[in-house]
KOLKOLKOL-547450 format. One line per field, with one value per residue (C-alpha): x, y, z. Coordinates in nm, 4 decimals, decimal comma. Layout:
N
u <- (X:...)
v <- (Y:...)
w <- (Z:...)
This chain:
151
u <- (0,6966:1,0746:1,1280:1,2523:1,4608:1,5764:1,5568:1,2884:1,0478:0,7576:0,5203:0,1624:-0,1068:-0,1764:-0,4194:-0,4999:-0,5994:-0,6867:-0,4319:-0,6182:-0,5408:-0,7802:-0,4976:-0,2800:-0,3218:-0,1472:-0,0483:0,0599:0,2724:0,4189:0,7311:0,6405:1,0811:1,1868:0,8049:0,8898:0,6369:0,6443:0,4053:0,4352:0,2409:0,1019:0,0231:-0,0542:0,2294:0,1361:0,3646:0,3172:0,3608:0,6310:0,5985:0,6840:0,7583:0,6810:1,0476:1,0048:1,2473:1,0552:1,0947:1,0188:0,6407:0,7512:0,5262:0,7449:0,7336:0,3413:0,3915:0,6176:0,4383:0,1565:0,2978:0,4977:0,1752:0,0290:0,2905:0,1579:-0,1802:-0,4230:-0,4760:-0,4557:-0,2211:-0,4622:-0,6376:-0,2862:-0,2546:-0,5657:-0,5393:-0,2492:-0,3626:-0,6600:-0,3985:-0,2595:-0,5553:-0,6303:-0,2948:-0,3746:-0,7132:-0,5995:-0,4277:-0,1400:0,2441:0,3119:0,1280:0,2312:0,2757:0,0210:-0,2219:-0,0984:-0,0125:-0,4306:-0,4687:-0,3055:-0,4731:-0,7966:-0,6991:-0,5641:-0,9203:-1,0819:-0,8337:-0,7873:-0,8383:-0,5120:-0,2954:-0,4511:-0,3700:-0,0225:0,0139:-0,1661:0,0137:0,3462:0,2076:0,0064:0,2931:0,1329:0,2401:0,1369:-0,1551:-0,4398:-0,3823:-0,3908:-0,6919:-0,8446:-0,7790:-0,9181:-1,2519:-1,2867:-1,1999:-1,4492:-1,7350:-1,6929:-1,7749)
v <- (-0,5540:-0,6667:-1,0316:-1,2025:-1,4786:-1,3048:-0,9123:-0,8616:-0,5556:-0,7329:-0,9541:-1,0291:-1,1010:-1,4215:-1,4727:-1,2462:-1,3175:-1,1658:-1,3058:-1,4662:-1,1604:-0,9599:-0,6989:-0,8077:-0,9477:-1,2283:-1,1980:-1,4886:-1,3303:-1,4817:-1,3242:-1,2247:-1,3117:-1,6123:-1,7828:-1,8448:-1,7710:-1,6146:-1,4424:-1,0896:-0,9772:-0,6197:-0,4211:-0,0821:0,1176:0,3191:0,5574:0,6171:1,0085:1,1588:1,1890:1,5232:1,4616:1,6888:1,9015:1,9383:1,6794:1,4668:1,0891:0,8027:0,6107:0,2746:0,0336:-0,1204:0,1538:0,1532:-0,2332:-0,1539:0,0985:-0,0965:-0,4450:-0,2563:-0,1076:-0,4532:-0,6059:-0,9496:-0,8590:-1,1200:-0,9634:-1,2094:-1,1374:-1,0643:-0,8294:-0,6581:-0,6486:-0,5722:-0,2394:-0,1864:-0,2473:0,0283:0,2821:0,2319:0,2793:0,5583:0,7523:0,6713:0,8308:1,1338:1,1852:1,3879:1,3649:1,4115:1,3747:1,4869:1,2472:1,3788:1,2221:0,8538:0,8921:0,9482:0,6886:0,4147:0,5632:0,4694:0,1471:0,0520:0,1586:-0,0872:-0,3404:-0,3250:-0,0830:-0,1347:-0,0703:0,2262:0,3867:0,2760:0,4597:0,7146:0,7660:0,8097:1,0051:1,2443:1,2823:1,2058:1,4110:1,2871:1,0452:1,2577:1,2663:0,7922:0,8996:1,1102:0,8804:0,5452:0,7414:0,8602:0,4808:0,3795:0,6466:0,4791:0,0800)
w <- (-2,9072:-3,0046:-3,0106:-2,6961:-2,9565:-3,2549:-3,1585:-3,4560:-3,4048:-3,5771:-3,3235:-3,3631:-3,0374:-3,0730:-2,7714:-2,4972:-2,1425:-1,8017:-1,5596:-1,2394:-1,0231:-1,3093:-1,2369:-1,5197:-1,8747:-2,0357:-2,4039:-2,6144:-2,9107:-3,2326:-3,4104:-3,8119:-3,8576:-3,6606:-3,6048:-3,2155:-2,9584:-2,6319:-2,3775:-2,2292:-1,9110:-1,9129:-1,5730:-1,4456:-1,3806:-1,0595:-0,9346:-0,5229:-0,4079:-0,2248:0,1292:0,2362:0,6312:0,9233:0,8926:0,5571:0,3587:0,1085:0,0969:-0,1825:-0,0630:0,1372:0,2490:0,5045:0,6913:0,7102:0,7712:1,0454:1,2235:1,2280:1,3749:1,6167:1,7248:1,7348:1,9131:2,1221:1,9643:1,8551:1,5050:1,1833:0,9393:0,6536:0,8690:0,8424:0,4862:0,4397:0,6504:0,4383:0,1019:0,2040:0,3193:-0,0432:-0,2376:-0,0289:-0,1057:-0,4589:-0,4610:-0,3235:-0,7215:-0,5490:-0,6574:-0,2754:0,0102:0,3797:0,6290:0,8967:0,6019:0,6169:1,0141:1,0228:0,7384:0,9848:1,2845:1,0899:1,0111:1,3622:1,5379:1,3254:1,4051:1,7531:2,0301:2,1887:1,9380:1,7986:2,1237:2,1754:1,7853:1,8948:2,2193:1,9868:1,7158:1,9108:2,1084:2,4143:2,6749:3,0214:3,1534:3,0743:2,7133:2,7350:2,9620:2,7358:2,3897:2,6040:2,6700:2,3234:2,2282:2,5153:2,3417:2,0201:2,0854)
């Protein structure tokens, strides 16, 4: 690692920790040239798919369109807001298991529609109604008895 005060490529690990979020380590370094300390943080680099969506185009991963499609879904809904990112953080390490470089977007539309029937009944029919493309009343009719089934 080059030095962050004199530019020198010799450092030595001086200590080495496990940051608090045990998702990171800490490194306290020492420069062989100058003498100066510093500390570097290390972390897994993890690269999200591409989303290939329904007509075809392909699209970087972003969250805040998960987070969005879920609050809207949860509008005026008595949900806590770590329930939220919870849901979310579950969706992510699900993408991440599936080990693909993309990943359609029927899979995280049925990710979210997992998520949202654990959350709240409600919402995960108003998403439903949308992303099913709900056509008339017996389709809501048809998801509320399913939903009904299932408690």
């Amino acid at each position: 690692m080059k030095c962050f005060f004199c530019g020198a490529d010799e450092t030595l690990v001086v200590d080495t920790r496990i940051c608090e979020d045990k998702t990171s380590i800490k490194r306290r370094r020492k420069c062989s040239i100058c003498d100066k300390r510093f500390n570097t943080i290390e972390m897994v680099d993890v690269r999200m798919p591409v989303i290939i969506k329904v007509n075809g185009t392909r699209e970087d991963y972003n969250e805040n369109k998960i987070r969005k499609s879920i609050m809207l879904a949860l509008h005026k809904r008595a949900v806590p807001s770590e329930k939220i990112d919870e849901a979310i953080d579950v969706i992510r390490q699900k993408i991440l298991q599936f080990g693909e470089r993309e990943v359609v977007s029927r899979k995280i539309g049925d990710l979210i529609m997992q998520q949202l029937a654990q959350l709240d009944s409600v919402a995960y029919i108003r998403y439903a109604s949308v992303y099913r493309s709900f056509k008339d009343v017996t389709d809501f009719s048809a998801i509320i008895e399913q939903v009904s089934q299932e408690k």
